[in-house]
N, C-alpha and C positions, 0 to 999 in steps of 0.2 A: 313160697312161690305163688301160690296160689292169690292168699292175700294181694300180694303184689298184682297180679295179674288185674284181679276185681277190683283193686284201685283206679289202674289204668284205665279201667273199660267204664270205670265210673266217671273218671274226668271225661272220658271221650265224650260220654252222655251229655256233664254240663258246659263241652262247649261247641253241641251242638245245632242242628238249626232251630228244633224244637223250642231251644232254650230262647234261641236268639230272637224267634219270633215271638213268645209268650212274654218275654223283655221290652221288647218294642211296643206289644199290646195291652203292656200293662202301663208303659210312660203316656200312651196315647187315651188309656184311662184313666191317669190320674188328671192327663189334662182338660178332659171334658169335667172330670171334677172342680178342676180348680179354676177354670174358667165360669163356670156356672155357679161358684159361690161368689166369685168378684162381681158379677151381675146381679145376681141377688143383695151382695154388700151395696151394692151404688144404689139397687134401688132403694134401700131400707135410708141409706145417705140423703135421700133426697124425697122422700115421700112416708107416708103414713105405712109402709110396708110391715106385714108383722111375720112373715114368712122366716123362719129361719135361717141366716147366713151360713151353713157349715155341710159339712156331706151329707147331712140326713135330710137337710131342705134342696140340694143339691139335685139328691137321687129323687128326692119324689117331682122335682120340678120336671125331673127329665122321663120319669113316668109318665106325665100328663101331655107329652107329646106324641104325636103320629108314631104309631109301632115303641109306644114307651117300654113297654115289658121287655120285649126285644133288647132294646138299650140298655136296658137296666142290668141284665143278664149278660149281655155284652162287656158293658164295664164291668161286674162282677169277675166276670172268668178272666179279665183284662189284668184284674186284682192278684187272683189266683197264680199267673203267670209273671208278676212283680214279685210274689213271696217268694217264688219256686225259684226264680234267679238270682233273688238277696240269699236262698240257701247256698247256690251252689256257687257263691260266691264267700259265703261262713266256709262252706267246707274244704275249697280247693284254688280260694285265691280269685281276686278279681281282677279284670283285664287294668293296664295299665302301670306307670309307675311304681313299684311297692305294693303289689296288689298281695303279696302275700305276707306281707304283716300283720302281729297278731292284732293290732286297735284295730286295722280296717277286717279285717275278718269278726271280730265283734261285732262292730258298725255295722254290716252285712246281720249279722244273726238279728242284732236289735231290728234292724228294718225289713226283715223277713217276717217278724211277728207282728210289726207294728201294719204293714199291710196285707197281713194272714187274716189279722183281725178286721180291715176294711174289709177285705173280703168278703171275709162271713158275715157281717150285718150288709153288706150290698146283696148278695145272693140268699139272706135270710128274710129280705125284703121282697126281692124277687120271687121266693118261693112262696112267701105267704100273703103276701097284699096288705101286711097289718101297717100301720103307722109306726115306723121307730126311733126309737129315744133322741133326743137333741143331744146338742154335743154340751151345754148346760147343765142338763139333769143328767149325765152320763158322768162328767165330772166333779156336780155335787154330790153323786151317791158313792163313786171310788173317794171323795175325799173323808164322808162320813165315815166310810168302811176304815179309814186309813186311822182317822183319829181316836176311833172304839179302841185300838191296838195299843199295849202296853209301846209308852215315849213314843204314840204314833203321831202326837204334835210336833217330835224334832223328827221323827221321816219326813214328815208333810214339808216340814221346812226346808231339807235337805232334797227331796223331791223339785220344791219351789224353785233351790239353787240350779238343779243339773235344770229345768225346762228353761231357766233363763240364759244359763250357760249355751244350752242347745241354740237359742234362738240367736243368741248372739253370733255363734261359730256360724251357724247357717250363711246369718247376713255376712258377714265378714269374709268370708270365702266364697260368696256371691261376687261382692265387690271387688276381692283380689285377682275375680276367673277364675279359681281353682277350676273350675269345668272341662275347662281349654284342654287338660293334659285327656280327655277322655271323647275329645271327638275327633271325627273324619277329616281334619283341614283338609287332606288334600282334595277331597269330594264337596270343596267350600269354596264357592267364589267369594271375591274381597266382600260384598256386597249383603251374600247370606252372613258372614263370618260376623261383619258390625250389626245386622240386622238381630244375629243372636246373643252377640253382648249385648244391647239393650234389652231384649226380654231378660237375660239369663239375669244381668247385674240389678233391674228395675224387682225384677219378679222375684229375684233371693232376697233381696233386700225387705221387700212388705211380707214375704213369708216370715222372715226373720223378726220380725215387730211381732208378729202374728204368736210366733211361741214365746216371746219372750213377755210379750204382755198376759200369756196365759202364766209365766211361773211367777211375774208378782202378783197376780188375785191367786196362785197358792199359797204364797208366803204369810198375804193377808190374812189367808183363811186358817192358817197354820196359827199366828198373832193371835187372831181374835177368837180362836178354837170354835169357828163356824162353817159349817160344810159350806152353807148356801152362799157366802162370798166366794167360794170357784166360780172359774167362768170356763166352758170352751170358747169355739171357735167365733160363736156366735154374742154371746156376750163381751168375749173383748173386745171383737168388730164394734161395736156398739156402743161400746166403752169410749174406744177411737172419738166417738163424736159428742161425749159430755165434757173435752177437752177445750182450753178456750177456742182452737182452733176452728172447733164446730164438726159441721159436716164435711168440712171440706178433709180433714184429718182423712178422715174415714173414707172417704173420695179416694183421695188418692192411694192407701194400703189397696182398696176395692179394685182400684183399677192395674195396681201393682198384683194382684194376684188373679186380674184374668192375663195380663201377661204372661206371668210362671205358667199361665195353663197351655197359653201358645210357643213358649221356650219347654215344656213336655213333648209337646207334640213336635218342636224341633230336634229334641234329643232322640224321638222316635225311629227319625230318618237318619241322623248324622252321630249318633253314641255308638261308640265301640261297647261289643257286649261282651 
């Protein structure tokens, strides 16, 4: 009975306002994130820029502004409050259609780590003022680490699979709206409603290039058993523009992911949590 009881009183917790707010504040974190690496990608698109495109030149660009510490710690704890709802979404079911199925309760754990882990290097930043790692050397040293590992050339490769697999599903359930089943229509006029399909569909879609051009420089580097062919975030941006396309390739992902950053910030206001 008891169990039972502490269950209940646990769900109440995560569907709370607390929850609801630290949810909201962590979508409007990631959007100042992903906005500010899209401006950073345009500039690099178009100019001699050598700033890195990915969250670690992100966060320190937004240091260098008026009360940047401030912000920095901001989006940190914004982080903190996106893990803490992809938990209690692993644990007891996320709002909407089939929320409590076991892949989306996965889904939920995976994504509680994965921005447990922004977290911590935003507020590791914040706390210390040191310079931290690019998303390049972050993912050349995980894949050295990977290939040391007994058959950790066919991890690496199956690694390579699911980031591409990921990037693919991203975009494609971008483009489908899968979104739609998790917001407020009726607190949407016709006007917000088309205005957030085109962030949601333009901005899923260049995030989805985004992973999926990180899982073939793994595969590559899986292939050719060389760490230093990974790329993050910033390297494949980059990558985007030795295409014959040129810069404009890279243009427009860049500008496709300062959108994602302003469909964040729409999901802020309009996501059922």
């Amino acid at each position: 009975m008891k169990a039972i009881k502490g269950r209940a009183n646990a769900r109440r917790a995560a569907n709370s306002s607390v929850v609801d707010t630290g949810a909201r504040w962590g979508l409007a974190a990631r959007g100042v994130l992903y906005l500010l690496i899209g401006l950073l990608a345009l500039r690099v698109a178009f100019s001699s820029e050598d700033k890195e495109a990915d969250s670690s030149g992100a966060i320190r660009e937004l240091a260098q502004q008026p009360f940047g510490k401030i912000l920095v710690w901001a989006v940190g704890i914004g982080l903190v409050g996106m893990a803490l709802w992809r938990l209690t979404e692993a644990l007891f079911g996320s709002a909407g259609p089939d929320g409590d199925k076991p892949g989306k309760r996965v889904l939920s754990a995976g994504r509680c780590v994965f921005y447990g882990f922004m977290a911590y290097s935003v507020l590791s930043f914040a706390a210390s003022a040191r310079k931290s790692q690019g998303s390049d050397a972050k993912s050349q040293d995980v894949t050295a680490r990977v290939l040391d590992l007994p058959a950790g050339r066919w991890l690496l490769g199956i690694a390579g699979l699911v980031v591409i697999g990921i990037g693919i599903g991203v975009g494609v359930r971008a483009a489908m709206r899968k979104y739609h089943k998790h917001l407020k229509k009726a607190q949407m006029s016709r006007q917000v409603r088309r205005t957030v399909d085109v962030l949601g569909v333009s901005g899923g879609v260049a995030r989805g290039l985004i992973y999926a051009g990180a899982g073939v420089f793994v595969l590559i580097a899986a292939a050719q058993y060389d760490a230093d062919e990974a790329k993050g975030v910033d390297g494949t941006l980059r990558a985007f523009a030795g295409t014959p396309a040129g810069p404009w390739l890279l243009a427009s992902i860049a500008l496709g992911l300062v959108l994602f950053g302003l469909f964040s910030f729409a999901l802020a206001r309009y996501r059922r949590v």
